[in-house]
MARTOR-152679 format. One line per 4 residues: number of its first residue (from 1); their letters; for each residue z negated, y negated, x of N, C-alpha, C. Coordinates in Angstrom, 2 decimals. Example, Ala and Ser with C-alpha at 12.3 -4.5 7.8 and 13.67 -1.06 7.14 Angstrom:
% residues 2
1) as) -7.80,5.69,13.19,-7.80,4.50,12.30,-7.80,3.30,13.20 ~ -7.08,2.25,12.85,-7.14,1.06,13.67,-7.87,-0.03,12.90 .
END
This chain:
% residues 267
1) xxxx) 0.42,-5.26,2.26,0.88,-4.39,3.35,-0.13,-3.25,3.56 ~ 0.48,-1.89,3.21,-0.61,-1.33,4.24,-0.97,-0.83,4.99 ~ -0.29,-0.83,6.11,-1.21,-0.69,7.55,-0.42,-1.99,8.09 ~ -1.34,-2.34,9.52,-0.89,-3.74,10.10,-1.60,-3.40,11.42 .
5) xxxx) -0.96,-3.74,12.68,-1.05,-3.45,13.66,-0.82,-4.10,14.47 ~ -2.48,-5.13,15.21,-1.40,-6.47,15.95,-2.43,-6.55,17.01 ~ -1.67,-6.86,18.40,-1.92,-6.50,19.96,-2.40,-5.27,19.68 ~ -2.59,-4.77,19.62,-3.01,-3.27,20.30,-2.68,-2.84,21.80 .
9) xxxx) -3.33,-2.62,22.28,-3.55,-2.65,23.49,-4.68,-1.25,23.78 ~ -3.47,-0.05,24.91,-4.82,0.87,24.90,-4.54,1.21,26.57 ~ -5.92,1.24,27.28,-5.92,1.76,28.36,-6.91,3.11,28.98 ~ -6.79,3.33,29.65,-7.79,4.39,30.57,-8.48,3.57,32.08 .
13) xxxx) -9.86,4.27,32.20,-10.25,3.94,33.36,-10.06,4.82,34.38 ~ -10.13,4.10,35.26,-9.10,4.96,36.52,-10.20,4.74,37.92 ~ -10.00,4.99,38.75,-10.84,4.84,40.23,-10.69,3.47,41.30 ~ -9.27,2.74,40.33,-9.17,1.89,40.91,-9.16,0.75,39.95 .
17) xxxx) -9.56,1.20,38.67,-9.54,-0.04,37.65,-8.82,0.28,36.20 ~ -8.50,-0.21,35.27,-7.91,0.02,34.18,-6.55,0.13,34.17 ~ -5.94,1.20,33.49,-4.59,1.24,33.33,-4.00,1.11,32.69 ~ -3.53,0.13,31.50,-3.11,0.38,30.41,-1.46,0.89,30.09 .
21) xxxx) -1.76,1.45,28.92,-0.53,2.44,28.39,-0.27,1.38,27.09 ~ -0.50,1.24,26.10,0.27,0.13,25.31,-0.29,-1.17,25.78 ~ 0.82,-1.91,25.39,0.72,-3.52,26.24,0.70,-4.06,25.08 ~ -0.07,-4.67,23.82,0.01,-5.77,22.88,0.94,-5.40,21.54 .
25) xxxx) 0.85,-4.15,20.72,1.91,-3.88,20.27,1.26,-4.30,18.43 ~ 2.58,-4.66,18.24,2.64,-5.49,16.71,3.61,-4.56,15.56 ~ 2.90,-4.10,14.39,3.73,-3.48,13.30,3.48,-3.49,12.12 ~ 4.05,-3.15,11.22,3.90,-2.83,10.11,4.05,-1.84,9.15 .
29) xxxx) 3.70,-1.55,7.84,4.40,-0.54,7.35,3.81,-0.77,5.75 ~ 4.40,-0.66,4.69,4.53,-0.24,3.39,4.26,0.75,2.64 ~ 3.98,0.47,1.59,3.95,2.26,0.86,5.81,2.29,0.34 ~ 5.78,4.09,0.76,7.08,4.37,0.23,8.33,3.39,1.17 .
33) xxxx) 7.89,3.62,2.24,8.60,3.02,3.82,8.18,4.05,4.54 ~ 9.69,4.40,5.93,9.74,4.85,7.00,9.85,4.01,7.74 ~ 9.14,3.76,9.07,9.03,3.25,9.88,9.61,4.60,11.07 ~ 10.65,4.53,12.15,10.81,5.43,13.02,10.32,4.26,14.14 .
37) xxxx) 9.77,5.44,14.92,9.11,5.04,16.41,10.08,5.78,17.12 ~ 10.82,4.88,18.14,11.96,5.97,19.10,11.91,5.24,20.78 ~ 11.84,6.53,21.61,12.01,6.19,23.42,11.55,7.10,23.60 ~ 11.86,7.36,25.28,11.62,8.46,26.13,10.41,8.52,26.29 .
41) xxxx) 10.54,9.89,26.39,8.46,10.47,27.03,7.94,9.45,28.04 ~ 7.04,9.28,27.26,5.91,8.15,28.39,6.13,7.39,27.75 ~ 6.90,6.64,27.13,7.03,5.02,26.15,5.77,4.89,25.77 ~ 4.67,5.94,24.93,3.65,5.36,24.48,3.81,5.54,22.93 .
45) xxxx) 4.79,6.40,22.61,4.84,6.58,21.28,3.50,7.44,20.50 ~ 3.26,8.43,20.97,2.27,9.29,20.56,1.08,8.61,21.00 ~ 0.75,8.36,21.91,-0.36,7.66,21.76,-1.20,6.07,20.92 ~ -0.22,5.54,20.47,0.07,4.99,19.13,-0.15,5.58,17.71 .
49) xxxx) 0.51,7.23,17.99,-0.35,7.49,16.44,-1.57,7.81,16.48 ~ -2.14,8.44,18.27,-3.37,8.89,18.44,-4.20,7.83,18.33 ~ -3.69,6.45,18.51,-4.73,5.45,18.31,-5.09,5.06,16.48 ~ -4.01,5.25,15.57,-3.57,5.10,15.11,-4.88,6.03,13.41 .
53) xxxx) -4.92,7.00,14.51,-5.94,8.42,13.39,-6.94,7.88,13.95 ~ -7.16,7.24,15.30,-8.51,7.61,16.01,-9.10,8.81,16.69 ~ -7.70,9.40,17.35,-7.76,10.42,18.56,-7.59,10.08,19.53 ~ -8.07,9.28,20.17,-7.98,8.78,21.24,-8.31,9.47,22.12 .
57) xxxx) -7.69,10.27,23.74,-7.78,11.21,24.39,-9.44,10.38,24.95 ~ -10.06,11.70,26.22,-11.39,11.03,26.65,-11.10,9.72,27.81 ~ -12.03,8.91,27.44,-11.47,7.95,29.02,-10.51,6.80,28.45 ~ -10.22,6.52,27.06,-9.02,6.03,26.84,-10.03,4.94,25.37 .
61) xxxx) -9.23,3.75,25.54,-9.73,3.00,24.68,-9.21,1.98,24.21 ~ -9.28,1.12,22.90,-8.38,0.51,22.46,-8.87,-1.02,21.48 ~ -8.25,-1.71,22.25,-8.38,-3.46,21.39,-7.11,-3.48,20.57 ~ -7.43,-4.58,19.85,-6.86,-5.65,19.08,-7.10,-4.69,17.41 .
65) xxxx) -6.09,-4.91,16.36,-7.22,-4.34,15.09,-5.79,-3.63,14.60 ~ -6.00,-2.25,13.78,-5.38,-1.61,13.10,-5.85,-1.63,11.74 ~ -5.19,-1.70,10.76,-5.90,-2.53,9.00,-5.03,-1.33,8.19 ~ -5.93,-0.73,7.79,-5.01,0.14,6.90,-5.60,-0.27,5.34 .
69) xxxx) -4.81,-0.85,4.68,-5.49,-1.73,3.34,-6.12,-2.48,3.80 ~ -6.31,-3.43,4.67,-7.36,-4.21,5.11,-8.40,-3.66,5.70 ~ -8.63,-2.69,6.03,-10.16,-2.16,7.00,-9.71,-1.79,8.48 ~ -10.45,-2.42,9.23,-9.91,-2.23,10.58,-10.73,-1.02,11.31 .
73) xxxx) -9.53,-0.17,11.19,-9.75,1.16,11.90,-10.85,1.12,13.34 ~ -10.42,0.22,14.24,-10.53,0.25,15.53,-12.29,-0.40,15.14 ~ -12.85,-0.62,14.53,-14.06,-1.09,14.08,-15.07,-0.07,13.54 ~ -14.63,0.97,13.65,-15.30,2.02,12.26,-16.04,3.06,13.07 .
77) xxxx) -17.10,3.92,13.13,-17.42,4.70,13.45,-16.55,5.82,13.80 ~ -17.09,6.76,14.78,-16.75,7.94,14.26,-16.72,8.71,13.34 ~ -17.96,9.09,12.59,-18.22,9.55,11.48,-17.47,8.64,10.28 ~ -17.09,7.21,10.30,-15.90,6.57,9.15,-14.63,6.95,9.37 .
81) xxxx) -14.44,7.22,10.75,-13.15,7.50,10.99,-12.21,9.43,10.44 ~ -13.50,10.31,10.47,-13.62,11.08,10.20,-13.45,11.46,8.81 ~ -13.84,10.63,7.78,-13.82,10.47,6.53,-12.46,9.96,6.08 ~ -12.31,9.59,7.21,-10.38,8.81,6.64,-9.15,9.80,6.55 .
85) xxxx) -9.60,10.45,8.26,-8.36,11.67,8.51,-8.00,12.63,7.34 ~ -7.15,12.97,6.96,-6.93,14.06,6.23,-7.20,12.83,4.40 ~ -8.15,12.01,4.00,-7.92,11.10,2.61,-7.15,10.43,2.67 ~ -6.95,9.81,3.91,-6.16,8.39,3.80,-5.23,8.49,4.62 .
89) xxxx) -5.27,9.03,5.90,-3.98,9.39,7.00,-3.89,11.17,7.09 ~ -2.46,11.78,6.82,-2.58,12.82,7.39,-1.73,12.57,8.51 ~ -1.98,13.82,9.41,-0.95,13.74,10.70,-0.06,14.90,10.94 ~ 0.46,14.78,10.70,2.02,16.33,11.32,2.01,16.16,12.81 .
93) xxxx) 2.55,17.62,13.27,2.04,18.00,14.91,3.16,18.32,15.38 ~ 3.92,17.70,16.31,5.21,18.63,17.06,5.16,20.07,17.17 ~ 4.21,21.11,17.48,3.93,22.54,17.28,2.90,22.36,16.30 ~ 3.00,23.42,15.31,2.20,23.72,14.32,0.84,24.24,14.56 .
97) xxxx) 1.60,25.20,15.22,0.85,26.40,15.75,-0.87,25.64,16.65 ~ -0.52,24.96,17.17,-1.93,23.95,18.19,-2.56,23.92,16.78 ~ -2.29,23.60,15.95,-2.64,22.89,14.71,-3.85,23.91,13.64 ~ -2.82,24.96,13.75,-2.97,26.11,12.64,-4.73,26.99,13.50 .
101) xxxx) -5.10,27.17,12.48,-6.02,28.31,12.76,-5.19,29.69,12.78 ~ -5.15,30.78,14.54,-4.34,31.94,13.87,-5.23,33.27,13.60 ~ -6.99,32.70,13.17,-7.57,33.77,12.96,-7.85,33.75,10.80 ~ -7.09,32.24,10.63,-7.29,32.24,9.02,-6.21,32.15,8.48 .
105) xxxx) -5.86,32.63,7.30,-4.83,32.59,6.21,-4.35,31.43,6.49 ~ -2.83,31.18,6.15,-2.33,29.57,5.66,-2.99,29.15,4.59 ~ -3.16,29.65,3.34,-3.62,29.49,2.14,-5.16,29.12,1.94 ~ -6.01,29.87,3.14,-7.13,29.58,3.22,-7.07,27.92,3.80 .
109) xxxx) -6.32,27.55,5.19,-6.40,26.53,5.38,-5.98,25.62,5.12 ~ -5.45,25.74,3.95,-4.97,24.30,2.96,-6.07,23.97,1.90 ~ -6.77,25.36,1.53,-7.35,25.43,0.60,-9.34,24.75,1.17 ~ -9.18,25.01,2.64,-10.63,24.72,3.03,-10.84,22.99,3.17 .
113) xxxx) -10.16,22.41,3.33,-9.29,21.32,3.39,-10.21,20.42,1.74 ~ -9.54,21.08,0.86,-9.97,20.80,-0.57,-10.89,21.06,-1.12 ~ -11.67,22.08,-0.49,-13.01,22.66,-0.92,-14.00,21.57,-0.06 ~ -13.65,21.03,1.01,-14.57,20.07,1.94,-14.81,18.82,1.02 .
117) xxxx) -13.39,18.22,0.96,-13.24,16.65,0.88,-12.98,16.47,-0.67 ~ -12.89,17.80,-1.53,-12.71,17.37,-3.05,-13.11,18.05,-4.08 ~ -14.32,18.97,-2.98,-15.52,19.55,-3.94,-14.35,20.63,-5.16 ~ -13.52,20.95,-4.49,-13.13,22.43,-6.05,-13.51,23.08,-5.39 .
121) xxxx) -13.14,24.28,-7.16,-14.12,25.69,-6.82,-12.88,26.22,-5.86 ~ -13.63,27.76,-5.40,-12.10,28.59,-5.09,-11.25,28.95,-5.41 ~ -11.44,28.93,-6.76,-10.30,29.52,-7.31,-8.85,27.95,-7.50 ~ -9.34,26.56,-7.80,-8.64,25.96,-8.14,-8.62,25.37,-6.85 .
125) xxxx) -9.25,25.50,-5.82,-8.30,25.24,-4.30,-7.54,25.95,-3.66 ~ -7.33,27.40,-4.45,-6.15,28.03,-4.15,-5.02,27.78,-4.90 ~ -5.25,27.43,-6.27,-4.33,27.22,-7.12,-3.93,25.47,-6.37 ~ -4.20,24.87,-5.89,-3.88,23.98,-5.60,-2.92,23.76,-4.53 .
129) xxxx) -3.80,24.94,-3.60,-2.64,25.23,-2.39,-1.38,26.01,-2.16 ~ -1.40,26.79,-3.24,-0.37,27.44,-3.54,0.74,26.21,-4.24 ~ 0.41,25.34,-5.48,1.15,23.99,-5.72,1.73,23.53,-4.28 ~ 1.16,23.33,-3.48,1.21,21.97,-1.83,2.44,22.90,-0.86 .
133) xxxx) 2.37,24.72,-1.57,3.07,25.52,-0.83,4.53,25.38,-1.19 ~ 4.36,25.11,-2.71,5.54,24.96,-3.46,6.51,24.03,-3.04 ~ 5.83,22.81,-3.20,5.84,21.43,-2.91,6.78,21.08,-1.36 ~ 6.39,21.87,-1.02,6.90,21.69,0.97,8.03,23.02,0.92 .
137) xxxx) 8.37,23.82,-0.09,9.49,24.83,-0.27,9.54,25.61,0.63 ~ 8.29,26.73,0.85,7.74,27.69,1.39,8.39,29.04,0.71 ~ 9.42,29.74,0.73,10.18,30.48,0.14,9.06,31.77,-0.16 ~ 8.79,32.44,-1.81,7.84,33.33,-1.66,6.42,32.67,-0.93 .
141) xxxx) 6.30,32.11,-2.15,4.54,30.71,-1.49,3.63,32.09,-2.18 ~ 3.38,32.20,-3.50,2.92,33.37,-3.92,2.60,34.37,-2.95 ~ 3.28,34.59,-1.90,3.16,35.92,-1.42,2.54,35.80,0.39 ~ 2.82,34.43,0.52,3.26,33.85,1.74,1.45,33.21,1.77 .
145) xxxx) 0.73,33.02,0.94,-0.30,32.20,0.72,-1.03,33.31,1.91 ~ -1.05,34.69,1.84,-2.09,35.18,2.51,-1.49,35.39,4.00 ~ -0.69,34.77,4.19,0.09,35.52,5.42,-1.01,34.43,6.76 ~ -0.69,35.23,7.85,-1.54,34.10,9.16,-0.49,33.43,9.35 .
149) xxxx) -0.91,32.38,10.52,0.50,31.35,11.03,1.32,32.41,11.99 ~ 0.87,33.44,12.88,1.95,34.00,13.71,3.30,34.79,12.45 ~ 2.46,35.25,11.99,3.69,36.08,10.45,4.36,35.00,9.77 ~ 4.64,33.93,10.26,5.23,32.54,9.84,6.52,32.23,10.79 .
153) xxxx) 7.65,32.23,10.34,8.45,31.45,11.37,7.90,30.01,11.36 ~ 8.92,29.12,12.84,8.14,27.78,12.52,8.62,26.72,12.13 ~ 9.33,26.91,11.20,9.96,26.12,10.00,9.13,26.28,9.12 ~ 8.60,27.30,8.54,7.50,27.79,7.55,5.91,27.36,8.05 .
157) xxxx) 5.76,27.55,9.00,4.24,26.87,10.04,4.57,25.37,10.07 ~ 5.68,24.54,10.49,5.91,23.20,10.13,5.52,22.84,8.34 ~ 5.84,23.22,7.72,5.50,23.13,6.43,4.24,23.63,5.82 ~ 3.80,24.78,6.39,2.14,24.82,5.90,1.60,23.23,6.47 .
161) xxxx) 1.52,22.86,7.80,1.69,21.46,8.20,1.25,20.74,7.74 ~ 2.23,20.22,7.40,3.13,19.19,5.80,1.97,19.35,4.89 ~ 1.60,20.68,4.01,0.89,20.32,2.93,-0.05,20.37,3.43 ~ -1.00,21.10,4.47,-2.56,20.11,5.14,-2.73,18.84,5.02 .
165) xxxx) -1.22,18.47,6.01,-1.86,16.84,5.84,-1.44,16.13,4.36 ~ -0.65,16.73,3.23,-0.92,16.16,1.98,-2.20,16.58,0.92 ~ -2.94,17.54,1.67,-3.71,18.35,0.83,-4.80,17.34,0.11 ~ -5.57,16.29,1.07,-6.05,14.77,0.35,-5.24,13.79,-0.46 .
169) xxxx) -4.38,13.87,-0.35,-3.17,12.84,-0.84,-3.26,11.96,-0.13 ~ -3.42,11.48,1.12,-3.23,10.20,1.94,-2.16,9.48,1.63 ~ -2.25,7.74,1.97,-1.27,7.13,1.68,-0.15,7.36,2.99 ~ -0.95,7.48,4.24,-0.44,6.77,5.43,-0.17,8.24,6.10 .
173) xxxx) 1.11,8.71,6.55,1.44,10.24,7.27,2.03,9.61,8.17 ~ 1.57,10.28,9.15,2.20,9.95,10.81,2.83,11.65,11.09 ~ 3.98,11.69,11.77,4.70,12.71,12.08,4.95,12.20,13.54 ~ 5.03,13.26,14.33,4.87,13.01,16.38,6.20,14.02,16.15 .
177) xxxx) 7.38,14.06,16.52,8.24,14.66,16.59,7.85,15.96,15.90 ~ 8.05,15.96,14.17,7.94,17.18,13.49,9.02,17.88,13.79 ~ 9.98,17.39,14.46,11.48,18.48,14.13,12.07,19.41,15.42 ~ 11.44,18.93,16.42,11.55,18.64,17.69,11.81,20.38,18.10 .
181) xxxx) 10.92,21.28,17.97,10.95,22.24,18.30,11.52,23.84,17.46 ~ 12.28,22.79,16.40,12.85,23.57,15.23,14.82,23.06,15.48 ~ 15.54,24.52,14.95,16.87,24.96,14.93,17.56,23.28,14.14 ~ 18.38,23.52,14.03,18.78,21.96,13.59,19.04,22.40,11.86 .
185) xxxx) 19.29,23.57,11.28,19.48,23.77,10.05,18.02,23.27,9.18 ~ 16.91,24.35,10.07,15.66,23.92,9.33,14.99,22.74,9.68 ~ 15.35,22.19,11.13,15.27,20.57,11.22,15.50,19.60,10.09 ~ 17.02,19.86,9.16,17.42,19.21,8.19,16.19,19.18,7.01 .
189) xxxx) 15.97,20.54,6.95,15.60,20.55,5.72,13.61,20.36,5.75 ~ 13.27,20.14,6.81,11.73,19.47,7.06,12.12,18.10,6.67 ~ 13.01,17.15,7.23,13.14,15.64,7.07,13.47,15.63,5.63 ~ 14.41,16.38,5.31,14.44,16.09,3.75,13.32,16.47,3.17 .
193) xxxx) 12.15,16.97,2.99,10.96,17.09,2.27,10.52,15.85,2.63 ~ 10.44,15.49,4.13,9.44,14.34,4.22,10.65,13.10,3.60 ~ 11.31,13.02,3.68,12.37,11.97,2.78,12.13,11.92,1.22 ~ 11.68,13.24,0.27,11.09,13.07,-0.66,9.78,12.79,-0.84 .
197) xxxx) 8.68,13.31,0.18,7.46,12.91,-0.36,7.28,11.59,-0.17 ~ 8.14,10.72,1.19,8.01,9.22,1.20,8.78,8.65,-0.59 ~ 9.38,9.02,-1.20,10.42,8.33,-2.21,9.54,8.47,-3.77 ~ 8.83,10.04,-3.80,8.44,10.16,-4.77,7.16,10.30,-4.74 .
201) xxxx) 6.21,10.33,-3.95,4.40,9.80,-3.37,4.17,8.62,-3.38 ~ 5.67,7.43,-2.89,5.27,6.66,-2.24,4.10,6.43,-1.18 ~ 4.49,7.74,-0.01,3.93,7.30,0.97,4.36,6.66,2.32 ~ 3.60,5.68,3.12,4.28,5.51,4.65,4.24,6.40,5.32 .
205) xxxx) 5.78,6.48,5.73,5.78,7.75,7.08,6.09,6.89,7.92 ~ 5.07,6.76,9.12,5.14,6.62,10.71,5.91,7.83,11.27 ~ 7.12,7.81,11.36,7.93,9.23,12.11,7.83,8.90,13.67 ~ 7.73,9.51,14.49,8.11,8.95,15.72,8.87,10.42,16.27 .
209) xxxx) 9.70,9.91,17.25,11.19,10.72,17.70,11.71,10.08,18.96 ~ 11.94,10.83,19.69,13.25,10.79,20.50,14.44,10.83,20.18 ~ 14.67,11.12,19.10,15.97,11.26,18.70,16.64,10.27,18.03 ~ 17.76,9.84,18.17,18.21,8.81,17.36,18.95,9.30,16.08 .
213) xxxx) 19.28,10.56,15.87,19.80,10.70,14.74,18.81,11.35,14.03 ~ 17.51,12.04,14.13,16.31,11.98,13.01,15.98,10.47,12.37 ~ 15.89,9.57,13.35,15.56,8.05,13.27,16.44,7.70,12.20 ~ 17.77,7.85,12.02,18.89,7.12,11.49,18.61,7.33,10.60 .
217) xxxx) 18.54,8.86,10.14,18.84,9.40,9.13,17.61,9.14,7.97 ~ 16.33,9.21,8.38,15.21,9.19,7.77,14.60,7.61,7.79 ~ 14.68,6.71,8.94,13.80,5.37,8.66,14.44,4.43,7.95 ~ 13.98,3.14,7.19,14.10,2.22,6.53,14.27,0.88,8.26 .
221) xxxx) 13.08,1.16,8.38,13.46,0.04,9.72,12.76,1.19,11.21 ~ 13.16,0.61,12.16,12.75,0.96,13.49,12.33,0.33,14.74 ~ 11.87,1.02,15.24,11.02,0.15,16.33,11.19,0.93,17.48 ~ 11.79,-0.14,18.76,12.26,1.04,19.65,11.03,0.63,20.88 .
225) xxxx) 10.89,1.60,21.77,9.33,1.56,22.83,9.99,2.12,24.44 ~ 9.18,1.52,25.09,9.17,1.52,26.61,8.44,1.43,27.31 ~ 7.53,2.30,27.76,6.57,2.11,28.81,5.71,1.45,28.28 ~ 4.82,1.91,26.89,4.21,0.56,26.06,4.48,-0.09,26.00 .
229) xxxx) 5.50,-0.63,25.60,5.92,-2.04,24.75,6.85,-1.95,24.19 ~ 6.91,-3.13,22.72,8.08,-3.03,21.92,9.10,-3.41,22.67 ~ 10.21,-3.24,22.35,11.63,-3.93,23.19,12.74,-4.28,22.02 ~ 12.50,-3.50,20.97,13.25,-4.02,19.91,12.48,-3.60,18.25 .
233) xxxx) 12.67,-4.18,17.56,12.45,-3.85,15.99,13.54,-4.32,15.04 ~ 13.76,-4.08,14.21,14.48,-4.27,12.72,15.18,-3.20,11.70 ~ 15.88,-3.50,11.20,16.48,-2.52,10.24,16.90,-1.09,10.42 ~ 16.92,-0.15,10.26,17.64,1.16,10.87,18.93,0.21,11.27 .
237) xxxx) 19.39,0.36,10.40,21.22,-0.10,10.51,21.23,-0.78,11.63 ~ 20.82,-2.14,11.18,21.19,-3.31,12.32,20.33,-2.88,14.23 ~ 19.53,-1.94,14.07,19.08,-1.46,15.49,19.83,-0.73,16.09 ~ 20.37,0.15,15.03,21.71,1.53,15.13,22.58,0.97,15.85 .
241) xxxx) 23.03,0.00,14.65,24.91,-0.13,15.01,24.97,-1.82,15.90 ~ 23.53,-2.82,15.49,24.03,-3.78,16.57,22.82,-3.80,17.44 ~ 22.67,-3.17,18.32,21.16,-3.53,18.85,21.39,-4.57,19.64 ~ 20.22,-5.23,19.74,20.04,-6.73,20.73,19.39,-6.39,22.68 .
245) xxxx) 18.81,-5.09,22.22,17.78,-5.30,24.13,18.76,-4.17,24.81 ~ 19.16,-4.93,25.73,19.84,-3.55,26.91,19.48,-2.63,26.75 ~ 17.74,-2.20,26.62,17.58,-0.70,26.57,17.76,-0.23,25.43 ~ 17.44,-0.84,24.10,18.55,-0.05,22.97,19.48,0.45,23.62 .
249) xxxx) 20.50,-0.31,23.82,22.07,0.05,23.88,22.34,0.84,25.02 ~ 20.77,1.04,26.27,20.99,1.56,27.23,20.53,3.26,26.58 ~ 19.74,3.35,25.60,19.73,4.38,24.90,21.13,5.22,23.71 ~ 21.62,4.17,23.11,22.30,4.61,22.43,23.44,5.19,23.34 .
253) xxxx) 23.93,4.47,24.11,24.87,4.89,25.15,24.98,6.36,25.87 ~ 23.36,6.79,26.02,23.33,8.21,26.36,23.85,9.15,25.85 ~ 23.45,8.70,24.50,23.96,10.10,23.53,25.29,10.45,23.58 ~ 25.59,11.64,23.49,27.02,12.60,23.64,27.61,11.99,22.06 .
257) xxxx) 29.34,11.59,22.50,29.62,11.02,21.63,29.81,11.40,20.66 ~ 29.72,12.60,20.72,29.90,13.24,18.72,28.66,12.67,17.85 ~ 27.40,12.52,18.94,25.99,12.00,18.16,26.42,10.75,17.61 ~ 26.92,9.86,18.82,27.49,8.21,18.19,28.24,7.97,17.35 .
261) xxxx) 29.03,9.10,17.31,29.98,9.31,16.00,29.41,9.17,14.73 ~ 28.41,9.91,14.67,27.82,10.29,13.42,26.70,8.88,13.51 ~ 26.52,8.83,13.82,25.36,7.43,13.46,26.45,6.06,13.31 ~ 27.67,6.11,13.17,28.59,5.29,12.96,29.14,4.25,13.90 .
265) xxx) 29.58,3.55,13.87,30.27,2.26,14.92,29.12,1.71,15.61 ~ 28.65,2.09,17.01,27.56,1.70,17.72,28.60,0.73,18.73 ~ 29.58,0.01,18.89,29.73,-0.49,20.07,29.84,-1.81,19.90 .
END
């Protein structure tokens, strides 16, 4: 397995004592597996992947053990943890833009990336990043390499993204609602890249979403969240179309029925 994730448990200190935000949470994940993370703001989804890289906001802290190949994250320095981000986990950002440097090239910052953590010259960490530009179907990558992130729509800034966090080759990519703030045409066509680099990288994508039809469409199994805690897990399908916990079904139920339509026989 590789990553494994059991009690986890993360809280903040407060004025009147500890607060915790995940309550004991248990997972898994594979190479060349989607795992979707799905519930409303506040469930505790994102802060799961933040525990997850080892971004843990200030004030905020976290038990039980995260094992990615067997090494437990939650054990490791800063400076180990640092060494991991970007080799072994990349992370995709709901806005790019937080992400992006908008005083450097895209091309530069895929390329600085590779010059840090894999010692090439400049010339073959551009040639490399221009490949990662290709790769994520950056229309005019050639030309597009020198452009900043504002001269980027953000379908194109979602995908510079994308190849940052493949620029190490990590096994393990966590995505926090990549689609979220993108048109639904170029929505499609971000999940389908990350649908190929999980199939043909064989890497784990941790997706996490609000949405149930990114979820459907892209995970292998799912895991649905509430106020920190699991409330349901299993198959896409069988979570989709038979879920077991009221609040599944108190979720699926929301959606406008053309959505239920399309995710098939939910009743």
């Amino acid at each position: 397995m590789m990553l494994e994730i059991e009690r986890l448990t993360v809280g903040f200190r407060t004025r009147v004592g500890r607060k915790d935000v995940l309550h004991g949470l248990d997972l898994s994940l594979s190479r060349g597996e989607t795992l979707g993370i799905i519930g409303e703001s506040g469930s505790g989804k994102s802060m799961l992947a933040l525990s997850t890289i080892g971004l843990l906001p200030r004030g905020a802290s976290a038990a039980g053990t995260i094992r990615l190949f067997g090494d437990d994250l939650l054990s490791l320095s800063e400076r180990q943890m640092s060494a991991i981000r970007g080799a072994r986990i990349g992370m995709i950002f709901q806005e790019p833009m937080t992400a992006l440097n908008p005083a450097m090239t895209v091309g530069s910052q895929i390329a600085e990336a590779l010059r840090l953590h894999r010692e090439m010259s400049r010339r073959d960490a551009r040639r490399e990043a221009l490949r990662l530009m290709e790769m994520v179907r950056i229309a005019r990558a050639p030309d597009r390499i020198n452009s900043y992130p504002h001269e980027l729509s953000g379908g194109e800034r979602q995908r510079v993204g994308i190849a940052i966090a493949l620029a190490l080759k990590p096994a393990l990519l966590i995505a926090d609602e990549p689609t979220t703030a993108l048109d639904v045409t170029v929505q499609a066509e971000i999940l389908d890249i990350l649908d190929q680099l999980v199939r043909e990288l064989g890497i784990g994508l941790l997706l996490i979403s609000h949405d149930f039809g990114v979820i459907a469409r892209m995970a292998d199994r799912v895991m649905v969240m509430r106020a920190g805690r699991v409330m349901e897990t299993g198959t896409a399908e069988g979570v989709i179309r038979r879920p077991q916990h009221a609040y599944t079904k108190t979720l699926l139920s929301s959606l406008p029925r053309r959505v239920r339509a399309g995710l098939g026989d939910l009743s």
